[in-house]
N, CA, C and O of each residue as an XYZ file, in Angstrom:
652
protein
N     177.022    119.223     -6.033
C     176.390    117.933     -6.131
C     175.910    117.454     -4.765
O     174.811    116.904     -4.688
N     176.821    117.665     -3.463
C     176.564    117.530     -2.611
C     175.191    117.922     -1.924
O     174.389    117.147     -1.405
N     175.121    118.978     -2.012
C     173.989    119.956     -1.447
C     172.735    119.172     -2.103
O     171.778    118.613     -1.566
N     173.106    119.344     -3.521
C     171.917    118.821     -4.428
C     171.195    117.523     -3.801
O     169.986    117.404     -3.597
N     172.174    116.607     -3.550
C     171.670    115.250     -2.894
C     170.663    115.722     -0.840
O     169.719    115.188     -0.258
N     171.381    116.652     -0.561
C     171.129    117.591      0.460
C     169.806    117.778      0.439
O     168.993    117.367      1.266
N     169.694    118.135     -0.106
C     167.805    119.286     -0.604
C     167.122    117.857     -0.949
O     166.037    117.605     -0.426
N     167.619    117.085     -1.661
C     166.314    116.062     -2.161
C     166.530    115.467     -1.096
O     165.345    115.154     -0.978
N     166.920    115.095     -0.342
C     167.218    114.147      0.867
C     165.911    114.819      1.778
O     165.124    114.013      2.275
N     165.636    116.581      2.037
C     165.130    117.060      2.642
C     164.276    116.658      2.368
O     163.810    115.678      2.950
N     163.601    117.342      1.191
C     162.172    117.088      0.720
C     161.839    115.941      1.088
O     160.956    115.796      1.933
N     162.438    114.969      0.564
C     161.731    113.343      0.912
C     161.317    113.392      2.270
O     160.170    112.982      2.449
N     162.137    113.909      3.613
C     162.138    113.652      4.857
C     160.972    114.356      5.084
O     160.179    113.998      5.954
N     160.776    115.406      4.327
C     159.474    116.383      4.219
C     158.299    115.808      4.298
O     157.699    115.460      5.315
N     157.940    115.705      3.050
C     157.053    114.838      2.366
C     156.808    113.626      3.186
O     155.695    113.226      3.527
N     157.808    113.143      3.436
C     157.794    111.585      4.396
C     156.834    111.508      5.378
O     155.838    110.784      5.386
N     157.270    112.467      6.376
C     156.499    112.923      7.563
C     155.226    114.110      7.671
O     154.482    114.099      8.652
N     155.082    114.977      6.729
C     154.090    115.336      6.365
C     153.013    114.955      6.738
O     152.805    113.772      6.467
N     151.931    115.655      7.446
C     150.589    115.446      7.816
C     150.494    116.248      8.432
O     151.378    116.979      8.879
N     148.733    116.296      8.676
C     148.149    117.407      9.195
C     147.968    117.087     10.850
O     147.467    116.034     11.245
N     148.377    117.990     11.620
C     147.682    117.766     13.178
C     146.693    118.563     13.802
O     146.373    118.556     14.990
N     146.229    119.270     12.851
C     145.760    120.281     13.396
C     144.647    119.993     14.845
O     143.533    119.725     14.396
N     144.646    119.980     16.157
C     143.994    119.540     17.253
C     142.813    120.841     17.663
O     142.227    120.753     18.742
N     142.612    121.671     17.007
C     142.108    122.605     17.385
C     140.714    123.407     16.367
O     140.860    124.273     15.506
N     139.799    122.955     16.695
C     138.626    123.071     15.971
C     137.884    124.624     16.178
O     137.774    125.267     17.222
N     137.478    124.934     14.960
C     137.018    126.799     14.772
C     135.455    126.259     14.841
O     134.906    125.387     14.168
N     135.069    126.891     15.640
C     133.772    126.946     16.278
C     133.205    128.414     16.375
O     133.393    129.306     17.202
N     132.150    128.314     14.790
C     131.586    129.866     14.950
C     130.833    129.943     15.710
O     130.415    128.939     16.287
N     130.282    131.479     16.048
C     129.606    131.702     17.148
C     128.070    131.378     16.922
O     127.351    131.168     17.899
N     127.556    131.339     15.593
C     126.323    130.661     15.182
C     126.321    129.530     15.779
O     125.480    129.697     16.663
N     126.825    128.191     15.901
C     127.080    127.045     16.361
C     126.925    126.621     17.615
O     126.306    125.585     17.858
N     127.556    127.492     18.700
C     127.963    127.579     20.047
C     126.915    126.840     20.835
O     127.281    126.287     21.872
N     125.762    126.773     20.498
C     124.681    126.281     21.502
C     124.026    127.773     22.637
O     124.334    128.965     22.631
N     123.163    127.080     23.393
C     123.239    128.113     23.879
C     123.473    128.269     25.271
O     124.111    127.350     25.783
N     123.131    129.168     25.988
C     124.123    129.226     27.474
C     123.706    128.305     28.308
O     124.438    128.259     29.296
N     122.811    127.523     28.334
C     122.431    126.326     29.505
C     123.238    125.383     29.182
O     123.914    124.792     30.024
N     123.270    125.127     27.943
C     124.639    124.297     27.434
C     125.495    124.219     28.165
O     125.483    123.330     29.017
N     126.497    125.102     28.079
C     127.369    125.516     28.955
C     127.846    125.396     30.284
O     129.008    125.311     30.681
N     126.533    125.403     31.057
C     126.262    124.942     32.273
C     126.502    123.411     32.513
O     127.273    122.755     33.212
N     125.239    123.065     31.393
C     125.406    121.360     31.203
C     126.515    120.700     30.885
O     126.637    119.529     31.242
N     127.585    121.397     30.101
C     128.771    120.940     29.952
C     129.421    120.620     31.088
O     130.160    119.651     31.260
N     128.950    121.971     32.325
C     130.225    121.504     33.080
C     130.075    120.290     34.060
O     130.961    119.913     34.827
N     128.521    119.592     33.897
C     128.380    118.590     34.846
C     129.313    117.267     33.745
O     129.614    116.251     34.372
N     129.619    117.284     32.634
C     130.159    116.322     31.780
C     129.425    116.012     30.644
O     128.371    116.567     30.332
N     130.160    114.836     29.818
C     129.124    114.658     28.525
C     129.533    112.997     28.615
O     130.436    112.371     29.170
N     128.426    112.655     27.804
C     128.312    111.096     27.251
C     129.824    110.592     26.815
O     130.511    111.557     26.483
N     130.345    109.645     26.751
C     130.926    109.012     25.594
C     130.228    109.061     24.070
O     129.042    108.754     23.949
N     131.140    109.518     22.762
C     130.517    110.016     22.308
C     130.055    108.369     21.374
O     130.394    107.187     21.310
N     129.083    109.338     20.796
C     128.243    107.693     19.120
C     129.277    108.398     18.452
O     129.777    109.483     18.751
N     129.603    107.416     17.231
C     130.139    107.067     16.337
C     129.615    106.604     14.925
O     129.927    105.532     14.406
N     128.533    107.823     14.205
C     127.776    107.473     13.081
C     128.634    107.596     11.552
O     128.792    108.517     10.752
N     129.003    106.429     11.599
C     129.772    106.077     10.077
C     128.763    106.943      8.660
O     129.489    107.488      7.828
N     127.655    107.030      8.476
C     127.469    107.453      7.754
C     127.404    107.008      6.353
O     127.225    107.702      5.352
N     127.564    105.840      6.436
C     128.019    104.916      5.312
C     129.289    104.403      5.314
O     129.600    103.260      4.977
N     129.883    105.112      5.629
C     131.683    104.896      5.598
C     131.932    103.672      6.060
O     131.717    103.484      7.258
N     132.308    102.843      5.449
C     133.250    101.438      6.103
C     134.508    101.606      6.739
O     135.627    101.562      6.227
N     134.163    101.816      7.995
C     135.106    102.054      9.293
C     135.728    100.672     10.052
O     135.052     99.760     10.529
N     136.454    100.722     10.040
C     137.287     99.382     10.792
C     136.664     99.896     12.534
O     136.373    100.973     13.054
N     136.683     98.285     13.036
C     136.351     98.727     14.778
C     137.755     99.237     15.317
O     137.434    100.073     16.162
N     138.911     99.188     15.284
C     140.184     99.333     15.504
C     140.318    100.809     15.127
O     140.993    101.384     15.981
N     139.895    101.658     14.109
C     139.948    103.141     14.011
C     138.649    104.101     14.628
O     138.650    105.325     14.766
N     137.407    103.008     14.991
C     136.153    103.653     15.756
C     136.858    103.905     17.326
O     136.745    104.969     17.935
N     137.457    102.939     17.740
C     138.277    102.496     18.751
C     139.116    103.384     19.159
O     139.165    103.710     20.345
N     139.849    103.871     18.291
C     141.036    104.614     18.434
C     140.678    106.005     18.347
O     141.301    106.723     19.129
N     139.687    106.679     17.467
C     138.838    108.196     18.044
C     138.269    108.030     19.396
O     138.801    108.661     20.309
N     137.098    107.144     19.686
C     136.721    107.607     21.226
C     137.388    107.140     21.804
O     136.739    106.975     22.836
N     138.889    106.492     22.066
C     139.468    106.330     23.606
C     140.705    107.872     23.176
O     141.519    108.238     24.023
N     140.606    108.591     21.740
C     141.501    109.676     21.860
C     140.522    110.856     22.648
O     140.891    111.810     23.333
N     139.243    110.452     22.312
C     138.209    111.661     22.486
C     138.563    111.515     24.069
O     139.263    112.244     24.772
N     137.742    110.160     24.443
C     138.079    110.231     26.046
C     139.363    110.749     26.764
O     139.367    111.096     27.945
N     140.366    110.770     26.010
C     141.175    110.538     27.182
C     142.129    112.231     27.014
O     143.053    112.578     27.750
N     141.626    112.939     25.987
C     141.657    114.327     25.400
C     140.417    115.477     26.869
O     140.668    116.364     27.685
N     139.370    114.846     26.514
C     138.441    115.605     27.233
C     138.600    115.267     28.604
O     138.022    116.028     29.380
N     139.569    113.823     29.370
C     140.052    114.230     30.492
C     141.097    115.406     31.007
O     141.182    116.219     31.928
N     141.729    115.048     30.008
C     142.969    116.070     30.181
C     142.399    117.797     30.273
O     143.082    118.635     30.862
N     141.217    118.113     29.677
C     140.858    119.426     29.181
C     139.972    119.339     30.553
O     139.656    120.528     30.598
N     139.705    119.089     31.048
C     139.089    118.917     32.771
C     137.242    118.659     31.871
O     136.395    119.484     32.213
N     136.882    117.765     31.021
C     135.481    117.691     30.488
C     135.682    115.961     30.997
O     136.456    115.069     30.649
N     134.377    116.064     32.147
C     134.126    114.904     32.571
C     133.331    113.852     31.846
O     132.295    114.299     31.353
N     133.552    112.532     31.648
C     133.045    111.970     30.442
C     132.272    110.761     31.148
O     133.004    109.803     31.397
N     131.361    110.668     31.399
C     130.543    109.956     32.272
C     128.386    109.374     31.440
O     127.492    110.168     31.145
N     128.358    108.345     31.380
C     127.046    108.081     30.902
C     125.449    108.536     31.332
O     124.359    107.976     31.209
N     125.896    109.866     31.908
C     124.794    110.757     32.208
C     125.048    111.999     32.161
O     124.505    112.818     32.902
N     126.134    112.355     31.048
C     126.549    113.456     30.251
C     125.636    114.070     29.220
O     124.584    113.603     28.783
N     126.368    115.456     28.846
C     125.378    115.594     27.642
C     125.834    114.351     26.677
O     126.791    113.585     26.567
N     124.571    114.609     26.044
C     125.135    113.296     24.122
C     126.135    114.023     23.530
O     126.101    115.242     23.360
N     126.935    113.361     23.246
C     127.627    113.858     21.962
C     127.768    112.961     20.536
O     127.781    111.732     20.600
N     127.827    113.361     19.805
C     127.581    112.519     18.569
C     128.439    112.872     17.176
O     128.588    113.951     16.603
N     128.876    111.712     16.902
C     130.035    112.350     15.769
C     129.843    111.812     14.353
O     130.082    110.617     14.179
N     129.484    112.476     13.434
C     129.069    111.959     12.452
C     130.224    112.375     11.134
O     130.584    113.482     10.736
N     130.590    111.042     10.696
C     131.302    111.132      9.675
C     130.954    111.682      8.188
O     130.079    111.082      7.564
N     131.453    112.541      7.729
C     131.029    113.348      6.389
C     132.462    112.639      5.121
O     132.383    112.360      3.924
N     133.139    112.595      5.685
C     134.306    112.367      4.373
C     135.011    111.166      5.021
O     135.023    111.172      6.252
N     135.534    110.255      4.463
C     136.286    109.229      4.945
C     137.166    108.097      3.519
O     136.788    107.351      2.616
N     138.314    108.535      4.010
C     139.702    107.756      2.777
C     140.545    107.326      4.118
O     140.807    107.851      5.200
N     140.905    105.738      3.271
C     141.770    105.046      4.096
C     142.763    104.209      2.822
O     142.428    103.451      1.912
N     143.744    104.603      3.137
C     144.903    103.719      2.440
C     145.367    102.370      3.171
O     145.126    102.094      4.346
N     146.189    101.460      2.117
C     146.160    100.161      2.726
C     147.634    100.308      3.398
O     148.555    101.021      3.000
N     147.612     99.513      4.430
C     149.252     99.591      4.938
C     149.918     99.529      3.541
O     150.431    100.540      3.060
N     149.911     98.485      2.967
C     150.911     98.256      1.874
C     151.228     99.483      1.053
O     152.326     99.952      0.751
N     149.935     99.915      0.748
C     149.975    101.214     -0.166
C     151.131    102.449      0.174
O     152.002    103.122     -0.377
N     150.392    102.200      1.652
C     150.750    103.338      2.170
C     152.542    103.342      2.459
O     153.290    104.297      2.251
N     152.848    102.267      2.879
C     154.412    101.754      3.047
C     155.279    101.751      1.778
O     156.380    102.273      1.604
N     154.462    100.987      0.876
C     155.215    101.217     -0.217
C     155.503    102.481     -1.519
O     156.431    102.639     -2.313
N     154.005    103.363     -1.225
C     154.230    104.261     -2.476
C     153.966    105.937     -1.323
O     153.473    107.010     -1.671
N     154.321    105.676     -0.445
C     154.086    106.940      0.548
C     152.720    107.855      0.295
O     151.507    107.687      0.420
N     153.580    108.879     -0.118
C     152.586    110.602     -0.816
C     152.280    109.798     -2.352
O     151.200    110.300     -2.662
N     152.423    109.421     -2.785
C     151.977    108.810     -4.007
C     150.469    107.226     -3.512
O     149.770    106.678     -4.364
N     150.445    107.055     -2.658
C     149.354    106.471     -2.779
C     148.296    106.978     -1.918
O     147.712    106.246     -1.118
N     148.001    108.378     -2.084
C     146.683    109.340     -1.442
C     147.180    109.779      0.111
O     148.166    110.162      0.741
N     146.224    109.548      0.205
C     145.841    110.290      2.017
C     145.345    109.367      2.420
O     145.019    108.406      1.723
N     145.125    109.498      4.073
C     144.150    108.898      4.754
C     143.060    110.413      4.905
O     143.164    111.603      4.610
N     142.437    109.877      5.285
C     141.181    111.166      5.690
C     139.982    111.096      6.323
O     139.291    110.290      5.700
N     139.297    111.613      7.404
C     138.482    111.795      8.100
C     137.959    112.822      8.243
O     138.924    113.485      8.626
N     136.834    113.738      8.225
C     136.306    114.546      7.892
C     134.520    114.340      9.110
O     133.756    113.399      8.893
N     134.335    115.000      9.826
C     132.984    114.733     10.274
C     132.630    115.739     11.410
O     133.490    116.372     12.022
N     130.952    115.857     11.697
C     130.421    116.888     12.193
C     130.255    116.125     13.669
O     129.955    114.973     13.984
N     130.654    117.530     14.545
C     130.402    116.957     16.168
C     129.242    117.724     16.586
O     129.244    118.949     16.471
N     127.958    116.903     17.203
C     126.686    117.539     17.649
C     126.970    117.302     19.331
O     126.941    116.207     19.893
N     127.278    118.758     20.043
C     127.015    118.526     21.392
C     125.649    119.412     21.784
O     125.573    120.635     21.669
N     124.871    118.765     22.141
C     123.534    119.447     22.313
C     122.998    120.658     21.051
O     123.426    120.851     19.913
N     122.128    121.184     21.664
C     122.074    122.238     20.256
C     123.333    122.805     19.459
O     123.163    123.577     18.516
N     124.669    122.376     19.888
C     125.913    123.586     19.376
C     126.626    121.963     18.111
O     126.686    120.739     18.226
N     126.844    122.550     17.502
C     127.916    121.810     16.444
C     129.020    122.474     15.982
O     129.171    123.692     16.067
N     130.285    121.216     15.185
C     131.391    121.849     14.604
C     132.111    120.779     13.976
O     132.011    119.608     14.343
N     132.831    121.169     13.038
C     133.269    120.513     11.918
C     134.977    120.087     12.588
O     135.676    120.988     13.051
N     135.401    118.839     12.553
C     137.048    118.358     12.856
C     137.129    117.548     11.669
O     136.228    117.007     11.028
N     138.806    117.568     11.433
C     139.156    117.429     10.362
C     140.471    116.996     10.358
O     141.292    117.842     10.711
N     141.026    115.538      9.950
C     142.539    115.420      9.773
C     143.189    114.443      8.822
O     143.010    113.226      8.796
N     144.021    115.214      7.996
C     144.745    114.113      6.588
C     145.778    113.601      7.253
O     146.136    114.086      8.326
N     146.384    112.553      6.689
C     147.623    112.014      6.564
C     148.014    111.889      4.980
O     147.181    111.685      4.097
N     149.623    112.067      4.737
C     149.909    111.873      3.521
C     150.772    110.752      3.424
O     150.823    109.976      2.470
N     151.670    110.696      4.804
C     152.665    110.127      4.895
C     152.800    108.911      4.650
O     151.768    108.276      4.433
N     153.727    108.413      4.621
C     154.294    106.534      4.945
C     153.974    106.422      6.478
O     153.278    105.496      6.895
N     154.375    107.161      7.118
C     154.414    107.030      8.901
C     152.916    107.068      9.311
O     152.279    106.139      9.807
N     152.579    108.023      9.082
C     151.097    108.363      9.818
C     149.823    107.829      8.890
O     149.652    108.457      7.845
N     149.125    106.985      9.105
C     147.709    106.264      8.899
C     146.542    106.868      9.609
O     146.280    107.750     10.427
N     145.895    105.814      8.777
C     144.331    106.383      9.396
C     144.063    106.134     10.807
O     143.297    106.812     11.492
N     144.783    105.054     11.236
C     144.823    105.324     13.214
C     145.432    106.751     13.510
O     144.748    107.501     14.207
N     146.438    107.118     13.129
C     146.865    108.502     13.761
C     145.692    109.734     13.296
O     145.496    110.643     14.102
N     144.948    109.728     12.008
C     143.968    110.679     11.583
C     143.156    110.437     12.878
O     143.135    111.250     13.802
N     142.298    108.923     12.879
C     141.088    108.939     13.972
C     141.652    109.681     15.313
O     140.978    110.479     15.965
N     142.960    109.305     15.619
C     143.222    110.177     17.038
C     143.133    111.745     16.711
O     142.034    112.300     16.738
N     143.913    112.215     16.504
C     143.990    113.726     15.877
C     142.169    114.348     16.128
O     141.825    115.257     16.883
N     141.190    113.432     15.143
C     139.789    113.937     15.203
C     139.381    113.674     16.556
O     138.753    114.646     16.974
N     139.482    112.735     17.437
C     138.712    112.257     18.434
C     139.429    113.634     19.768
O     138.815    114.181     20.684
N     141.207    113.838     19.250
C     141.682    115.072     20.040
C     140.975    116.028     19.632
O     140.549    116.748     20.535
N     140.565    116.426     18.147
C     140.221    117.890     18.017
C     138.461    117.846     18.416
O     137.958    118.911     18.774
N     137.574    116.592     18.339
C     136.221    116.593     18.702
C     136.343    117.478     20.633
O     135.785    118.521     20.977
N     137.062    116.759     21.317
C     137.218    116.874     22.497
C     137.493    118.230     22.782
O     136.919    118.989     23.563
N     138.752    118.480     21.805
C     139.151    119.846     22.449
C     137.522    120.937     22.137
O     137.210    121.804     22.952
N     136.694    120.673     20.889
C     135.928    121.572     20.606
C     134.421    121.427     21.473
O     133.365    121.986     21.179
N     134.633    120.664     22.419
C     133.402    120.134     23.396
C     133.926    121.394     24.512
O     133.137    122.181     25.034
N     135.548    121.395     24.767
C     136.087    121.796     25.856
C     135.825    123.168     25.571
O     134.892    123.657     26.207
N     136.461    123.946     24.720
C     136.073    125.062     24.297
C     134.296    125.514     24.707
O     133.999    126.502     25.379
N     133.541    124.771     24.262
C     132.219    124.852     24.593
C     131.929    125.050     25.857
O     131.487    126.095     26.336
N     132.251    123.725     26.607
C     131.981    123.997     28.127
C     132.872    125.719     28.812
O     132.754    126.116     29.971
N     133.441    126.216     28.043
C     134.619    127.113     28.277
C     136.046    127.189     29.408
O     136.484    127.990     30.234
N     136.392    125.956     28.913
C     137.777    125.383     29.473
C     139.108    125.813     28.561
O     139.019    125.988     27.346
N     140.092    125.928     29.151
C     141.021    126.200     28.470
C     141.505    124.695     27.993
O     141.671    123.661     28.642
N     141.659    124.992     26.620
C     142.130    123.872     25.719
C     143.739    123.746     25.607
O     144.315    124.616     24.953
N     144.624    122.543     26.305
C     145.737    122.430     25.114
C     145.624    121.223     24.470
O     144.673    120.441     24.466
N     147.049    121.129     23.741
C     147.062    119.551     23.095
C     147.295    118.767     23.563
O     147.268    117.676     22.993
């Protein structure tokens, strides 16, 4: 009986905290841009736009991707300065749960979700991050994307990426 209470205790803690982090964006080689790019990367890039796409985005989660983007692509040595390349992030999928929802019915009241395409000069790539949890919201998704936009700029310029 013990155990039994054991294991469901787990799962819940599972489930609870559950979400995706994935910080690290697959960038085919079709995509890449091409080698002047590269170059241009390493003088820096713009702060990036933020094209909702339709999506009704709170300023508080627009907010919270580009100061993750910025402060991601410092760390990855990608200088972020207003005579950078453009970068531009366009939202393709977007779900947001309500605190309440989300507090009160956890994994039972959806995901959060963000989904959208990053254009750095001719090269693009797809970032991507759910939440299921009670804990983690759509502020922690926008960071996660604004980390994985950055890291996939860094990759580009050809910097070594961590998290």
């Amino acid at each position: 009986m013990i155990s039994k209470i054991f294991a469901i205790s787990g799962a819940v803690a599972v489930l609870t905290l559950a979400g995706c982090a994935a910080t690290q964006p697959n960038i085919d080689a079709a995509h890449t841009g091409n080698a002047q790019l590269k170059t241009s990367l390493g003088s820096g890039v713009a702060e990036p736009t933020l094209d909702t796409n339709g999506h009704e985005i709170s300023a508080a989660v627009r907010a919270g991707l580009i100061d993750a983007f910025d402060q991601q692509a410092k760390k990855a040595g990608v200088k972020v300065g207003p005579s950078g390349v453009p970068v531009k992030i366009t939202v393709t999928d977007y779900a947001a749960r309500s605190g309440v929802a989300r507090v009160l019915l956890g994994v039972f009241a959806g995901r959060d979700h963000i989904k959208a395409t990053v254009n750095v000069g001719d090269a693009s790539f797809e970032v991507e991050d759910e939440a299921h949890s009670t804990i983690n919201g759509i502020d922690v998704v926008a960071e996660d994307v604004g980390i994985e936009a950055a890291n996939g700029v860094a990759k580009l310029a050809g910097l070594s990426v961590g998290q």
